[in-house]
C-alpha positions in Angstrom: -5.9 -12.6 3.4 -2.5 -11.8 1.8 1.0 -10.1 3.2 -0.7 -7.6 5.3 -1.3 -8.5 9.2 -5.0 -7.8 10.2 -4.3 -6.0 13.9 -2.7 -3.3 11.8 -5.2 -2.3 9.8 -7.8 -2.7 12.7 -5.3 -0.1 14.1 -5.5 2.4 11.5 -9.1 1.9 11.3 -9.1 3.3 15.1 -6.6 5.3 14.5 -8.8 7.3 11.9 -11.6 7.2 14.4 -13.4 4.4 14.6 -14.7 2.8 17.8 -15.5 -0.4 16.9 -14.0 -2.2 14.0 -15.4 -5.5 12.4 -13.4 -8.3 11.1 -14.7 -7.8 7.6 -13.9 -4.2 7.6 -9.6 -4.9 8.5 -10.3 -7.8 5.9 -11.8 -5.8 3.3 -9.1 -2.6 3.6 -6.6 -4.9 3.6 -7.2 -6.2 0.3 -7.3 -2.2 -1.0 -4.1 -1.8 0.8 -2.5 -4.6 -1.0 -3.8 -3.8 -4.4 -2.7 0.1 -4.0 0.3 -1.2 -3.1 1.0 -3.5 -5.7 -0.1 -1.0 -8.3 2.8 1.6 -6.5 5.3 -1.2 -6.7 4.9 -2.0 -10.2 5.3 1.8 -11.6 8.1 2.2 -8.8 9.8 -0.7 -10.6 9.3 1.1 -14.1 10.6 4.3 -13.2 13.7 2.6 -11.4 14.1 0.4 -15.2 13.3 3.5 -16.9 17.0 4.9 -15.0 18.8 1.9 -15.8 18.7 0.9 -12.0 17.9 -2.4 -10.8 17.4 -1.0 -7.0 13.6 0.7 -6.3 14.7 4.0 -4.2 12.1 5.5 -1.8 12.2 8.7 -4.7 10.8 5.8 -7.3 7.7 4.9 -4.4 7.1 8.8 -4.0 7.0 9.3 -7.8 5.2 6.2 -8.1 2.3 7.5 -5.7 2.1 11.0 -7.3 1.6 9.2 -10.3 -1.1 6.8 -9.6 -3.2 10.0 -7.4 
């Protein structure tokens, strides 16, 4: 898989209600998660360039999200 731990996302799997959680299923979100949150962190990185700043604020990750909803 990539940068995210799988016991995590078996967590929030649980967490939203699931009893039993397969392998392939924390596998599987996990890639989602990654690629959602590689699409947030390049338009966070835009919008903290488009301000002439060099540091990503949390402000550029909620703008960021609102814009990719």
């Amino acid at each position: 898989m990539g940068e995210i731990p799988i016991a995590p996302i078996g967590r929030i799997i649980r967490n939203a209600g699931g009893q039993r959680v397969g392998e392939s299923a924390e596998i599987a979100l996990g890639k989602v998660l990654e690629q959602w949150a590689e699409d947030v962190s390049i338009q966070a990185v835009k919008l903290a360039k488009h301000a002439g700043r060099v540091t990503v604020s949390a402000s550029d990750i909620e703008l960021a999200v609102k814009g990719l909803a």
